[in-house]
Wavefront OBJ file of the C-alpha trace (Angstrom):
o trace
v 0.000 0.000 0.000
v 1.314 3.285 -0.910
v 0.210 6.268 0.930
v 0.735 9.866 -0.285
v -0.777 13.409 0.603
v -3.014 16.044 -1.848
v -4.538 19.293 -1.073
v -8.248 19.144 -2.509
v -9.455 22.736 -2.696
v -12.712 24.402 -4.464
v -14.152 27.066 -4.094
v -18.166 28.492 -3.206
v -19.419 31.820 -3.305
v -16.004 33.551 -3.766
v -14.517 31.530 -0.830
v -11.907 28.616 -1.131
v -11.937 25.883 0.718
v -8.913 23.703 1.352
v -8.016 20.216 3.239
v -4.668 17.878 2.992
v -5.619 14.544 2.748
v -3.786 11.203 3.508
v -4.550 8.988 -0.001
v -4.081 5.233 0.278
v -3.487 3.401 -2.504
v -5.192 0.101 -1.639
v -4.014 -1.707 -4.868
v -3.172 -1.309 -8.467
v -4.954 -3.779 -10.676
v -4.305 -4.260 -14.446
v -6.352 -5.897 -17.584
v -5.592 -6.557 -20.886
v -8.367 -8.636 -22.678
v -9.543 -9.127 -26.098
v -12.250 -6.123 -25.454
v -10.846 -4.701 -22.106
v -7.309 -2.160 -21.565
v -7.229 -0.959 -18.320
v -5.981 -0.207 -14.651
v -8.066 0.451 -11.489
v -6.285 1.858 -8.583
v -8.414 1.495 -5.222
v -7.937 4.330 -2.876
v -8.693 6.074 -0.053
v -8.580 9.281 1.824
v -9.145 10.969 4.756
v -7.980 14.544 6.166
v -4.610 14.922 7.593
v -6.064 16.905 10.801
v -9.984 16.646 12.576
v -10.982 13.805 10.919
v -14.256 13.287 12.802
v -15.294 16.274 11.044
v -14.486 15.141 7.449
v -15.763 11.880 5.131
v -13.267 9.427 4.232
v -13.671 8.847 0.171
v -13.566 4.950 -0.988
v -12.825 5.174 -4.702
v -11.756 3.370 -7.906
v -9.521 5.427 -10.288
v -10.293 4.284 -13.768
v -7.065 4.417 -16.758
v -8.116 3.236 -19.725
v -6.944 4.226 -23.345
v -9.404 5.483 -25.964
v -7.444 6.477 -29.050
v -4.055 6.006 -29.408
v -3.085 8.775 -27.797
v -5.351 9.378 -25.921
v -6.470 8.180 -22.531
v -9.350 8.569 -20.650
v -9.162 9.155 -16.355
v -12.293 7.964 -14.657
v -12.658 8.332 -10.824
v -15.588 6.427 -9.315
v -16.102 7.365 -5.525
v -18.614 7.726 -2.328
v -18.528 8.280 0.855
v -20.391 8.663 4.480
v -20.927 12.611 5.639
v -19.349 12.514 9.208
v -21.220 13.494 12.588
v -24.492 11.410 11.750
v -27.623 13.703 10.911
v -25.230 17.179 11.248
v -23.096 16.064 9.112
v -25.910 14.774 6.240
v -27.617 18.194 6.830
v -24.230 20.011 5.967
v -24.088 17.957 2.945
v -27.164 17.845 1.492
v -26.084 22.094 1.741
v -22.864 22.618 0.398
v -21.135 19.367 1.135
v -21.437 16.955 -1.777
v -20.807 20.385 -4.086
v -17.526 20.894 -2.129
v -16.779 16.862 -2.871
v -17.852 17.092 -6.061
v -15.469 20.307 -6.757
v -12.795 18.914 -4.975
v -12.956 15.179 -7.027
v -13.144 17.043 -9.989
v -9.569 18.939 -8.815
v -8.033 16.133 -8.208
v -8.339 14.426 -11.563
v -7.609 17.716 -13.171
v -4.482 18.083 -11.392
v -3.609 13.847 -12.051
v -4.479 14.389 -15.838
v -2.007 17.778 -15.676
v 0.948 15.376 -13.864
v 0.417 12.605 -16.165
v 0.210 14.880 -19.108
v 3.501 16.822 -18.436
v 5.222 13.513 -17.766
v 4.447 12.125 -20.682
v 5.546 15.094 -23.282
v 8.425 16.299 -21.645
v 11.646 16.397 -23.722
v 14.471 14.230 -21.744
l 1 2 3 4 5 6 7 8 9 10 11 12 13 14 15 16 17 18 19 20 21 22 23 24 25 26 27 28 29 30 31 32 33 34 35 36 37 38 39 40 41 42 43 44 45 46 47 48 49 50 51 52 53 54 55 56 57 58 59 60 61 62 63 64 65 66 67 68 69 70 71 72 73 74 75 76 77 78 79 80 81 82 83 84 85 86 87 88 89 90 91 92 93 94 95 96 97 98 99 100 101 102 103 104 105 106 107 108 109 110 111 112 113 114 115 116 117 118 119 120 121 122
C-alpha cells in the first residue's frame, strides 16, 4: 500500500476551501483482454487533521486508453458525511458540491501530472 498526501481545494461563493488529505493506494490492478485495456487503482482518503469532522472517500480510479493517444481518467467514488444527521444536513447544503469540486480537482491536477510527464523532452 502506498500512501501519499493532496490538497483538494474548491471554491463556493467567492470563498476557497482547502483540506490535505492522507490517499491510500489500496491496490493497483491491471487488464488486458480481447475487449478490455485498463488499470483500477483502489484508494482512499481521509484529512490529515480533525478527521471526525471530514468523510473518508472509498474510490476506484479508472485508466483506460481510448485512441491512441489518448487516454481517458475515470474516478468512481462515495462516501459517508461525518457526525451522523449534522453532518448529512451540511451535505445535502454545500457538502457533496464541495466533494464534487474537490474530485473534480483532483483528476484535473492527475491528468495535468500525467500529461507533463508524458511530453516532456528528456
Amino acid at each position: 500500500m502506498e500512501i501519499l498526501t493532496a490538497d483538494l481545494h474548491t471554491k463556493i461563493g467567492g470563498r476557497e476551501f482547502r483540506k490535505d488529505v492522507v490517499v491510500e493506494v489500496q491496490s493497483c490492478t491491471n487488464i488486458e483482454n480481447d475487449s478490455d485495456r485498463k488499470m483500477i487503482i483502489d484508494l482512499q482518503w481521509k484529512a490529515t487533521e480533525s478527521q471526525f469532522m471530514f468523510p473518508t472517500m472509498c474510490a476506484q480510479f479508472h485508466v483506460f486508453p481510448i485512441k491512441d493517444n489518448s487516454t481517458q481518467l475515470d474516478f468512481r467514488g462515495e462516501y459517508e458525511p461525518p457526525m451522523g444527521l449534522l453532518g448529512k444536513a451540511i451535505d445535502m447544503a454545500m457538502g457533496q458540491k464541495i466533494a464534487e469540486d474537490c474530485v473534480r480537482h483532483f483528476v484535473e491536477e492527475i491528468n495535468d501530472y500525467l500529461h507533463k510527464s508524458l511530453t516532456r523532452d528528456d
